[in-house]
LOLOSE-373623 format. One line per 3 residues: number of its first residue (from 1); their letters; for each residue x, y, z of N, C-alpha, C. Coordinates in steps of 0.001 Angstrom, whole numbers, plus 500000, padded with zeros to 6 digits. Example, Ala and Ser with C-alpha at 12.3 -4.5 7.8 and 13.67 -1.06 7.14 Angstrom:
<atoms>
1 = AS = 513190,494310,507800,512300,495500,507800,513200,496700,507800 ~ 512850,497750,507080,513670,498940,507140,512900,500030,507870
</atoms>
This chain:
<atoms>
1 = XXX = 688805,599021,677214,689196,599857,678358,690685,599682,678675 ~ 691137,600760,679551,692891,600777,679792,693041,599530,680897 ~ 694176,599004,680525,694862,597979,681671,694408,598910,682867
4 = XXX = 694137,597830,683940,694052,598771,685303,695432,597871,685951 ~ 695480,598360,686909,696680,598584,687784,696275,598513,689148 ~ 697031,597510,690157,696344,596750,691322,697794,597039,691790
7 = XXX = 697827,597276,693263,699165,596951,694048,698972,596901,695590 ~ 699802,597150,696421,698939,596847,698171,699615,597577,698548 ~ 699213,597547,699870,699642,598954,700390,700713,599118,701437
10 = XXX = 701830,598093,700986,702907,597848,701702,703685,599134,700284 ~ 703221,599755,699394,703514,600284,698474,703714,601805,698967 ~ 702714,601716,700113,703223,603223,700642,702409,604651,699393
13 = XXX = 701634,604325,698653,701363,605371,697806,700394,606407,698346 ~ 700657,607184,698425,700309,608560,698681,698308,608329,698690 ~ 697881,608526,699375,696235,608112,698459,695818,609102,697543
16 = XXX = 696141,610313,697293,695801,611140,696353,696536,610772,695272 ~ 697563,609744,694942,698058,609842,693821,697578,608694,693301 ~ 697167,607722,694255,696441,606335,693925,694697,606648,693116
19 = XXX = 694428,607814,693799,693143,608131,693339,692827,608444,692270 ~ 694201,609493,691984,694315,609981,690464,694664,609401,689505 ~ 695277,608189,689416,695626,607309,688396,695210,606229,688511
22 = XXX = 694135,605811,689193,693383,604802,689069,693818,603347,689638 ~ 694441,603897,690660,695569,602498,690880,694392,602074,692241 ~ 694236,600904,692315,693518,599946,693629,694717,599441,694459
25 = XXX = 694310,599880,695025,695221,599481,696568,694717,598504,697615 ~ 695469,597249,697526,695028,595808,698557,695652,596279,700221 ~ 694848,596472,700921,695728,596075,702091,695586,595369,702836
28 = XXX = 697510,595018,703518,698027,593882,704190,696891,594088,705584 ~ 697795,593668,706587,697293,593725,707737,698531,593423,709170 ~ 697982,594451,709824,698400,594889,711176,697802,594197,712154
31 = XXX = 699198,593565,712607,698237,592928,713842,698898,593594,715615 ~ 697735,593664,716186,698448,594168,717932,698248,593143,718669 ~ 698722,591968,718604,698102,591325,719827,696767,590550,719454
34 = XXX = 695371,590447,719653,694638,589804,718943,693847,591040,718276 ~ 694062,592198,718259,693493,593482,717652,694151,593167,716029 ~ 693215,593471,715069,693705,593702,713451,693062,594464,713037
37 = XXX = 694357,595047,712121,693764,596543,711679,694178,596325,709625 ~ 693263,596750,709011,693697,596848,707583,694263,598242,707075 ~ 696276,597588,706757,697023,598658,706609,696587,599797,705946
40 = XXX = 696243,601354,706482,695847,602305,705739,694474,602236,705522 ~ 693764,601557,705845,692277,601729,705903,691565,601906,707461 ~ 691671,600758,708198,691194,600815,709894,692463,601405,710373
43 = XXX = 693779,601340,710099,694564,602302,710826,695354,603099,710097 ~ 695635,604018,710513,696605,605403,709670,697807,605146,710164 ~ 698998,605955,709914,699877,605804,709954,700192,606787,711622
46 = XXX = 699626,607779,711837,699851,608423,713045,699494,608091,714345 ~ 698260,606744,713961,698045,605988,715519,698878,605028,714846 ~ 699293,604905,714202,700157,603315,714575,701149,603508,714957
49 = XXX = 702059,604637,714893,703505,605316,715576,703144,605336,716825 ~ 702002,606165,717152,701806,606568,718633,701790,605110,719283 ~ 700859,604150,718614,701059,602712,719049,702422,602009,719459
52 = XXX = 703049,601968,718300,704345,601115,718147,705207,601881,719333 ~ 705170,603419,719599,706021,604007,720628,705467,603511,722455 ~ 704323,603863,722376,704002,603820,723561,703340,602185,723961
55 = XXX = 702810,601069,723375,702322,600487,723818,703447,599606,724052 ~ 703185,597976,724689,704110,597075,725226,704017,595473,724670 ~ 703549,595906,723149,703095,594526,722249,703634,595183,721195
58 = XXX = 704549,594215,720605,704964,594576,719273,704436,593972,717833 ~ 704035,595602,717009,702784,594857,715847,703849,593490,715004 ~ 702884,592751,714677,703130,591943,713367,701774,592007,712160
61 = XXX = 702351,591684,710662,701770,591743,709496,701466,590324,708720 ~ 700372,590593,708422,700171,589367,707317,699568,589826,706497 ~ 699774,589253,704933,699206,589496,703838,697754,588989,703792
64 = XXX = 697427,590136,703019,695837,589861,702192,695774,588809,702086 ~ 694120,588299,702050,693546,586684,701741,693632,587170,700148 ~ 694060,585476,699704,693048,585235,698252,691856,586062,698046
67 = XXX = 691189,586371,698943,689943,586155,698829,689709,587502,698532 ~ 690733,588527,699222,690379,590101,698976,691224,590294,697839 ~ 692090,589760,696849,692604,589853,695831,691499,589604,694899
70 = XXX = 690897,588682,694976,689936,588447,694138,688940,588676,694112 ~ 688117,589294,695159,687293,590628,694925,687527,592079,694489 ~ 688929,592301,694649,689142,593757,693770,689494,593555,692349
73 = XXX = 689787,592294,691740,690096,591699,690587,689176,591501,689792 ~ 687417,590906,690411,686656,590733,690331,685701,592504,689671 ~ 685566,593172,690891,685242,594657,690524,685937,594877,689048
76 = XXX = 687669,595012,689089,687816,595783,688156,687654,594755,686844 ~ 687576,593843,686594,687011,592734,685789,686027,593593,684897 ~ 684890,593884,685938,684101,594847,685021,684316,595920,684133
79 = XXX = 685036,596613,684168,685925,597541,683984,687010,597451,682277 ~ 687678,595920,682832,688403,596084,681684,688924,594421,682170 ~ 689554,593930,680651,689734,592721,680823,691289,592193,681232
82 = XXX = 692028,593399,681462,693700,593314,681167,693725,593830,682958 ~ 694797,593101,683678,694832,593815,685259,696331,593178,685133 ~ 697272,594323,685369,698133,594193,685967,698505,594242,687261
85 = XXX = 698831,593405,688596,699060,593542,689593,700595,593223,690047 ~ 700908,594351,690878,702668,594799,691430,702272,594765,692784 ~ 703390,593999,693066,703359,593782,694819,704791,593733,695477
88 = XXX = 704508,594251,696762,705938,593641,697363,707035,592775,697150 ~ 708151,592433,697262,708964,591287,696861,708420,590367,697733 ~ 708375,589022,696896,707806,588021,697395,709050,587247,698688
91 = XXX = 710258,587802,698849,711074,587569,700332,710805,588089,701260 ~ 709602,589270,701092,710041,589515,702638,707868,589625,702688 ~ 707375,588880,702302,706119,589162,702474,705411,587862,701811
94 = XXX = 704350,587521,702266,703430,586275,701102,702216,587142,700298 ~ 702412,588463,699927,701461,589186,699263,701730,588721,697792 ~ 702424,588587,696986,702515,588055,695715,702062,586623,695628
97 = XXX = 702407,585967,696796,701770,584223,696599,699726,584702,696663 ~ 699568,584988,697720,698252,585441,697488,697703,586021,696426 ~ 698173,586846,695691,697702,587484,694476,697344,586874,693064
100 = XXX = 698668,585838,693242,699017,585094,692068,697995,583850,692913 ~ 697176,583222,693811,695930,582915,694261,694673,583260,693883 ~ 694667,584668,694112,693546,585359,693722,693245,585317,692207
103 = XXX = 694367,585378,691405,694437,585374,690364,693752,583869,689655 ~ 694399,582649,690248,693487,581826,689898,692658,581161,690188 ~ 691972,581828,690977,690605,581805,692100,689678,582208,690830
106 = XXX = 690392,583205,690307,689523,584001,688971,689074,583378,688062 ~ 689492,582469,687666,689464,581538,686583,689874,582297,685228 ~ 689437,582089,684345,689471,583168,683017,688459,584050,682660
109 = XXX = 688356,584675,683434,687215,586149,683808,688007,586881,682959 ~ 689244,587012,683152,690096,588132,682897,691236,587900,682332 ~ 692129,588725,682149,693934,588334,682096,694371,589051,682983
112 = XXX = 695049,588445,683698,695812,589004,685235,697274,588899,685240 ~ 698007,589771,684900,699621,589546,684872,699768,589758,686682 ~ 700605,589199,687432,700943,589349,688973,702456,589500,689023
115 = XXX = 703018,590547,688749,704143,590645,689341,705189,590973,690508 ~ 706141,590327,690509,706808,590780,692110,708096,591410,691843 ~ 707444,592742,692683,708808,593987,692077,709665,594280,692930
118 = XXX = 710016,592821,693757,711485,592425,694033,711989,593938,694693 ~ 710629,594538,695952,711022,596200,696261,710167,595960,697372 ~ 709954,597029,697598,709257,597520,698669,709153,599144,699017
121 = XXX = 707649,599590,699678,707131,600704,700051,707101,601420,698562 ~ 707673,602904,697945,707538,603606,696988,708423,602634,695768 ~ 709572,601910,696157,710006,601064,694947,708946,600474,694362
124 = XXX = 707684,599695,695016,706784,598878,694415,705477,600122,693609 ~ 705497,601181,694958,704815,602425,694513,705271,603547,693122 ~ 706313,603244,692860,706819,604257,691866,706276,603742,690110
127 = XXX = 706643,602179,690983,706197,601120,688983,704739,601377,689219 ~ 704007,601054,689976,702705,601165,690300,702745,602456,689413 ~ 702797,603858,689553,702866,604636,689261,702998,605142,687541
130 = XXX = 704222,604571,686938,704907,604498,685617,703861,603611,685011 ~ 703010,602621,685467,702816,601600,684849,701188,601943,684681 ~ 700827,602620,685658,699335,603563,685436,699260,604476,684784
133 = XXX = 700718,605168,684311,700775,606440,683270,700672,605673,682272 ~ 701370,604532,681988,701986,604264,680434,700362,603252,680133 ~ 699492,602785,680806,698378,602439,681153,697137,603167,680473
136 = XXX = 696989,604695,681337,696440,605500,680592,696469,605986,679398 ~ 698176,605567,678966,698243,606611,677689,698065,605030,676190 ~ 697419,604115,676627,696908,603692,676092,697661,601905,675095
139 = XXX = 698630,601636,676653,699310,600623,676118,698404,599380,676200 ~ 699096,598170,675854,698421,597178,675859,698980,596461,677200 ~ 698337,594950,677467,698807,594265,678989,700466,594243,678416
142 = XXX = 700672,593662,677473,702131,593052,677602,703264,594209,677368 ~ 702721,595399,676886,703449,596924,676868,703509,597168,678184 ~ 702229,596963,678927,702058,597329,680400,703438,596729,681036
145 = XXX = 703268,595216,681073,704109,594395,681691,705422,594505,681813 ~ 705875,594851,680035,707073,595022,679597,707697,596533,680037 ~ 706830,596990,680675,707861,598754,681064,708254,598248,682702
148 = XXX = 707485,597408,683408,706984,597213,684798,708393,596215,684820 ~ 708631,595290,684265,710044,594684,683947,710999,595213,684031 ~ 711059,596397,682965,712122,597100,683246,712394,597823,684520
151 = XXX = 711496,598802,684546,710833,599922,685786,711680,598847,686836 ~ 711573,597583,687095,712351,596920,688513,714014,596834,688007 ~ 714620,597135,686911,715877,597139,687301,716414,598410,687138
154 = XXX = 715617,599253,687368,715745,600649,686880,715564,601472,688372 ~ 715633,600367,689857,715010,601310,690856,716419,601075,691761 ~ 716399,601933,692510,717390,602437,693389,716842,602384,694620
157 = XXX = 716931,601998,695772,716376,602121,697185,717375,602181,698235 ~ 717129,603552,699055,718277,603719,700304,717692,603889,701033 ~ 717315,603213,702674,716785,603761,704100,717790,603703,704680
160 = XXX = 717966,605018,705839,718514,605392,707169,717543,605292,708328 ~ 717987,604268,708587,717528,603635,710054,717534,603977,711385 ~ 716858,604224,712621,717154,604468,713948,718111,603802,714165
163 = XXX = 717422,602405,714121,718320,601413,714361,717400,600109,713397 ~ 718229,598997,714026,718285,597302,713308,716733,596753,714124 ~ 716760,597682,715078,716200,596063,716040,714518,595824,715841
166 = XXX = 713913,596650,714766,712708,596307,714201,712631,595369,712747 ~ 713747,595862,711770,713697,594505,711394,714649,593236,711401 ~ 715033,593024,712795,715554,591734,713337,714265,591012,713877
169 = XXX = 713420,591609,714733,711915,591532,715943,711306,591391,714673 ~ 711340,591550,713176,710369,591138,712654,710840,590495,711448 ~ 712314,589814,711538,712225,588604,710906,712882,588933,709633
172 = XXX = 713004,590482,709238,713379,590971,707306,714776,591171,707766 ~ 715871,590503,708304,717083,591725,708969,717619,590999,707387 ~ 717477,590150,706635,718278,589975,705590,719235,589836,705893
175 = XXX = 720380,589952,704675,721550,590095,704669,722232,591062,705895 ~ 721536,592043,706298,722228,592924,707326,722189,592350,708798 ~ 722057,591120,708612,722577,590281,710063,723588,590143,710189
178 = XXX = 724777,590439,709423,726511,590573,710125,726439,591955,711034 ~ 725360,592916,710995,725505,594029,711613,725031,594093,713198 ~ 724040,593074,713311,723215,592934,714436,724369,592974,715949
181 = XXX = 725613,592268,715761,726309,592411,716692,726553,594087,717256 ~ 726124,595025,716448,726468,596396,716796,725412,597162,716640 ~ 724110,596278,716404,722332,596963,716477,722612,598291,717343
184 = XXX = 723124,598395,718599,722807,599392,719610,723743,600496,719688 ~ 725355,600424,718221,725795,601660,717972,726105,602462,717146 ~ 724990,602020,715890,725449,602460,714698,724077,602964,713977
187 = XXX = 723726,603682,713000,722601,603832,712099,722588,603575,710968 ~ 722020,602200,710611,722034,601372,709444,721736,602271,708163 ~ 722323,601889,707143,721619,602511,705570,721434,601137,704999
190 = XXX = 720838,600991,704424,719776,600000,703965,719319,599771,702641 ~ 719663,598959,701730,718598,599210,700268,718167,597496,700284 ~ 717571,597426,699052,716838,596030,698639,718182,595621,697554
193 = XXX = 717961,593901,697444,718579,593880,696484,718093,592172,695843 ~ 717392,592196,694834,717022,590861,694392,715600,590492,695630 ~ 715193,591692,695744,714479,591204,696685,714149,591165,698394
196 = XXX = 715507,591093,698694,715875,591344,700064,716739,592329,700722 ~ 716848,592697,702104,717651,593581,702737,719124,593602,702656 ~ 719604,594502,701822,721126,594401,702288,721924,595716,702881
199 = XXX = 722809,595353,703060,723592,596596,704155,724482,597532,703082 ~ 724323,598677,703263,724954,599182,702447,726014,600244,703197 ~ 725828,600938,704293,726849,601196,704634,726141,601678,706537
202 = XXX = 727333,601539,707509,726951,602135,709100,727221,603218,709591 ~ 726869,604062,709641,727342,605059,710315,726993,605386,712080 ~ 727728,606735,712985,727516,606365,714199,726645,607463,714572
205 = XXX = 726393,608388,713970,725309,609120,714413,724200,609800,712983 ~ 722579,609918,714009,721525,610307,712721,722335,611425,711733 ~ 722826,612773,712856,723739,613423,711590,724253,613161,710371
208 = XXX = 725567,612104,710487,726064,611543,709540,724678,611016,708420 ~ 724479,609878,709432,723193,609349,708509,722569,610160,707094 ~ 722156,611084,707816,721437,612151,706722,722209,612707,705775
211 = XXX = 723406,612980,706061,724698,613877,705523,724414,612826,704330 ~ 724877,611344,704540,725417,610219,703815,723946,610266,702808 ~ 722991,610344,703161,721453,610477,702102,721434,611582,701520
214 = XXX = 721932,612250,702075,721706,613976,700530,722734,613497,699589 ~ 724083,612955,700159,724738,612749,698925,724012,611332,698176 ~ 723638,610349,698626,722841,609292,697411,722077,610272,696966
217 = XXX = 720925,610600,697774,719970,611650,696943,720616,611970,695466 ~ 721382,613053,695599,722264,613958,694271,722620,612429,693416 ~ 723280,611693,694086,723783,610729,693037,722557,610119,692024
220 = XXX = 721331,610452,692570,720143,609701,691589,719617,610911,690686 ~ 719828,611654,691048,718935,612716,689961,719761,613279,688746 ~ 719503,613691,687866,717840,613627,687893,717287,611634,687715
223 = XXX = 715339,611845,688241,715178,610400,687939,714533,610555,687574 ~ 713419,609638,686451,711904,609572,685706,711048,609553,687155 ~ 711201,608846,688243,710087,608956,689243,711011,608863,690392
226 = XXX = 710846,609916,691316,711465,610117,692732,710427,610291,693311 ~ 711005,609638,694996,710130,609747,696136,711084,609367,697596 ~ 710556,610496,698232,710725,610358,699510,710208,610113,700640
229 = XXX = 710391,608622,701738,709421,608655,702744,709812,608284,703691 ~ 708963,608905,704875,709904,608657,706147,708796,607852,707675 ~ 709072,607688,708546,708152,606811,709145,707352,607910,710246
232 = XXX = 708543,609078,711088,707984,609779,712030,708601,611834,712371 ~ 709469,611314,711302,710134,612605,711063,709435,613306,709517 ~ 708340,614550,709390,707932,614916,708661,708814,615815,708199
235 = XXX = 709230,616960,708877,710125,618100,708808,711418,617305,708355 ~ 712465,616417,708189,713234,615962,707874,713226,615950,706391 ~ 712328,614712,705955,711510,614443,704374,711256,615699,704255
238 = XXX = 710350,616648,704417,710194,618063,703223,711386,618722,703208 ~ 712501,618772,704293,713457,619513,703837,714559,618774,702802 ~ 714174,617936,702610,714897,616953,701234,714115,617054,700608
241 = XXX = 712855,617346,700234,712084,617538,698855,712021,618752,698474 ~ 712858,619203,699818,712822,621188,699531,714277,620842,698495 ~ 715443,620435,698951,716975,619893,698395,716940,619815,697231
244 = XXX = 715799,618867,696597,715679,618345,695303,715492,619455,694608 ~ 714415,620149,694697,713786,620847,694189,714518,622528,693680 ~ 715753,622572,694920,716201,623587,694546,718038,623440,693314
247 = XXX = 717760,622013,693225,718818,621410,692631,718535,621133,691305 ~ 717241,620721,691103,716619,619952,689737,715114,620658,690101 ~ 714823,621664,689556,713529,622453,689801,712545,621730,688895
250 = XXX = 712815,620889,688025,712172,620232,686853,711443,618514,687501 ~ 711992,618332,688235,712235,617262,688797,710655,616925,689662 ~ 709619,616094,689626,708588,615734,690604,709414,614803,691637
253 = XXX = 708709,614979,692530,709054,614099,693500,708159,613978,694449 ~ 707605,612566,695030,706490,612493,695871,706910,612230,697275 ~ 706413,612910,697700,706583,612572,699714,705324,612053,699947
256 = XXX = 706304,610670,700812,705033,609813,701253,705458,609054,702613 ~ 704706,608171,702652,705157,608220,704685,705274,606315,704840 ~ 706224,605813,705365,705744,604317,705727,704487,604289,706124
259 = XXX = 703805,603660,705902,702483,603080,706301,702475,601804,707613 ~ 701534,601696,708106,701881,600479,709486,702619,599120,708724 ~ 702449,598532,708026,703167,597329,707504,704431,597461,707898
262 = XXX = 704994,598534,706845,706310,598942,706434,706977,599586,707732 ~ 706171,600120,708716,706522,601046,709821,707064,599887,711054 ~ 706289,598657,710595,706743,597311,711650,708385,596975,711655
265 = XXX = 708655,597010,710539,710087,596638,710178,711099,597745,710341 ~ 710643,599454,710147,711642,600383,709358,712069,601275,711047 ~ 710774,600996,712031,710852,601832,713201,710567,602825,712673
268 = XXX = 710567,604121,713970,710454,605707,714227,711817,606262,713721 ~ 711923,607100,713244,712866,608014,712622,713900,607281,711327 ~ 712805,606834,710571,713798,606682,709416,713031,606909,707586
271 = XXX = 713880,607479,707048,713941,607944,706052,714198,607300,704751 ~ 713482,607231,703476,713798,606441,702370,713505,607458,701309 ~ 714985,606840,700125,715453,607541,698631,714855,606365,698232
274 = XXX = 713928,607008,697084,713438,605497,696237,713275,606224,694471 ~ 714463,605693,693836,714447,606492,692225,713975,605478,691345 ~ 713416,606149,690270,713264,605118,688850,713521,606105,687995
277 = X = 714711,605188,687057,715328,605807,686220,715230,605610,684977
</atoms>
């Protein structure tokens, strides 16, 4: 049987595209206070905005147990003996320590490659993606592994931010803590790098902001896998997948939405370029 393909759902993947390529999706967890919710399963992404806006407790996340790694490891066990699993970067989350747990919770049931794709939301979702095509079309684990290797230095990640002060309140501000002195007048752009948050450039209003993302946008395309996602602005994201599309008509590109994990850190009104090239 084909390598299967495991990732969580700090990955942000679309569920119709997870469905169609066979990809299993772990999810983290949302916490309100002593309320927990499992990211994308007990809560969606449209009560957790309405949440995060209106209520007066701010969510926090923790990763999957061992224990639910190794029951979906377990299932697909049956299935096939090769599981590749892609997760969040292991800096800004303990979902890869758990996995690589689960993994030898397993004992030798299976072969379990666990990798950490040093990304986040559609960056982790896009290899997920590449690595379920090249999967299906009939590679082996270490072909699997070896594109999923590459696929991470091959990704590009840009968010435009409301602002800083969700992920300062939750601990990921990374490298973009020289900015925090000016959290309340600027709109951060944002990518990953080795793993963690770094600053890539400030601007002083959402305008600009966006202006400054159509041009990265153009600078990535064409890409083997594009995606766009945003946390509370829908109409924003389709009119950039409308952009793409009338630029590079050849071009897929998936719109997909932060999910509550990812929505803890990124806030209301912000937007992410995520390429693999």
């Amino acid at each position: 049987m084909a390598v299967k393909i495991v990732t969580d759902s700090t990955s942000d993947l679309p569920r119709e595209v997870a469905r169609e390529l066979g990809i299993t999706v772990v999810p983290l967890n949302v916490h309100f206070g002593t309320d927990t919710f499992k990211d994308g399963v007990e809560m969606e992404a449209d009560q957790f905005y309405d949440r995060l806006l209106t209520g007066a407790v701010l969510p926090k996340t923790s990763a999957p147990s061992p224990g639910l790694f190794k029951e979906n490891y377990s299932k697909l066990a049956q299935e096939s003996q090769e599981i590749v699993s892609i997760h969040i970067s292991s800096k800004l989350s303990g979902t890869y320590q758990s996995a690589l747990t689960g993994k030898q919770e397993m004992g030798s049931t299976c072969q379990i490659e666990v990798v950490d794709s040093e990304s986040a939301t559609m960056g982790v979702g896009l290899i997920a993606i590449a690595a379920a095509k090249t999967a299906r079309a009939g590679a082996s684990l270490s072909e699997v592994k070896k594109l999923v290797q590459d696929a991470i230095k091959g990704l590009r990640v840009a968010a435009a931010l409301d602002t800083l002060e969700y992920l300062q309140k939750g601990g990921r501000v990374g490298k973009a803590q020289a900015w925090l002195g000016s959290i309340l007048s600027i709109k951060p752009i944002i990518s990953l790098s080795e793993g963690e948050v770094v600053p890539v450039e400030r601007v002083r209003t959402h305008a600009k902001a966006m202006d400054r993302m159509y041009q990265m946008l153009e600078e990535q395309m064409p890409a083997r896998e594009l995606a766009i996602v945003y946390s509370t602005d829908a109409e924003e994201a389709k009119k950039m997948v409308n952009h793409v599309k009338e630029l590079f008509p050849q071009q897929q590109v998936h719109l997909a939405r932060f999910g509550p994990v990812l929505g803890t850190y990124v806030g209301p009104n912000s937007l992410g370029i995520i390429s693999l090239k």
